[in-house]
C-alpha positions in Angstrom: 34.3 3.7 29.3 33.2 3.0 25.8 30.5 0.3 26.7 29.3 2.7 29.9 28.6 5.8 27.1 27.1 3.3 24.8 24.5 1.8 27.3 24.3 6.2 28.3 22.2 6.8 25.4 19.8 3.8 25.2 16.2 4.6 24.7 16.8 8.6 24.4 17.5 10.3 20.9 21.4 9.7 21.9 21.0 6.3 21.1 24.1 5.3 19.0 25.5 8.6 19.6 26.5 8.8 22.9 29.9 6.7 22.3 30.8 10.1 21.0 30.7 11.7 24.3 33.8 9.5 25.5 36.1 11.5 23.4 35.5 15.0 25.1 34.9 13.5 28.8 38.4 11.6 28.1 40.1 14.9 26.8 38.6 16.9 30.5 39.5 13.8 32.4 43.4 13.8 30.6 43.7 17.4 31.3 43.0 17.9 35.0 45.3 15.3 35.5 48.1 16.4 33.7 47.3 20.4 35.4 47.6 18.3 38.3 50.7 16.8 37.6 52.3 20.2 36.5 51.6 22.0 39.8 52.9 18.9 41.7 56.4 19.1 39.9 56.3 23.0 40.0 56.0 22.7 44.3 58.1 19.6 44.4 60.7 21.8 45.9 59.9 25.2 47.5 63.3 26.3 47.9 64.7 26.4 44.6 64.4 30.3 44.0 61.7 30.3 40.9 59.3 32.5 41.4 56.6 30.6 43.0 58.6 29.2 46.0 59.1 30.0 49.7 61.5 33.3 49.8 64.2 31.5 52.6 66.3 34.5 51.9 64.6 37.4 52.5 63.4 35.5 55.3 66.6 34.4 56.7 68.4 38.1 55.9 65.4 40.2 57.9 66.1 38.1 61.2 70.2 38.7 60.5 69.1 42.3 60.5 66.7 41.8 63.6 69.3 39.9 65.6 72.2 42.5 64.9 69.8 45.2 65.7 68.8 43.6 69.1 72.8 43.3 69.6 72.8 47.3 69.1 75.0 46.6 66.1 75.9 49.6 63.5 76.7 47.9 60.6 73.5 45.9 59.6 72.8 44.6 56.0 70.4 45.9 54.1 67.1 44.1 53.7 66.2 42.4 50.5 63.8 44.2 47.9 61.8 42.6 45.4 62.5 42.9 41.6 59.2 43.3 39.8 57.1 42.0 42.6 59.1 38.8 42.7 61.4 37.9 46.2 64.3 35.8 44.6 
């Protein structure tokens, strides 16, 4: 990348300046890969009960309650509430 921001500046008032862009192009470059790298690991497993992952069971406990009520069952569970807007 070096010689490509060198030969960027030729003929403009850049001209043995422009190496100095590689340093803040490299820094953006290095960061959307790492951001991307950190939201892969965070959805590497969606059911491991963080807060950003598929809520398996609330879902699996509202269709106990939806099968035992179809059954005309008395008894049913109750349903699972968040805790400050987060389904664990």
């Amino acid at each position: 990348m070096l010689r490509e921001f060198d030969k960027l500046g030729d003929g403009t008032f850049l001209e043995g300046h422009s190496i100095w862009l590689n340093i803040p192009f490299s820094a953006a470059i290095t960061w959307a890969f790492h951001t991307l790298d950190t939201v892969g690991e965070s959805s590497v497993n969606p059911f491991e009960g963080s807060a950003n992952d598929v809520p398996i069971t609330q879902i699996s406990r509202t269709i106990e309650i939806d099968m035992r009520d179809m059954l005309d069952e008395v008894n049913l569970p109750a349903a699972i509430v968040p805790k400050n807007n987060i389904v664990l």
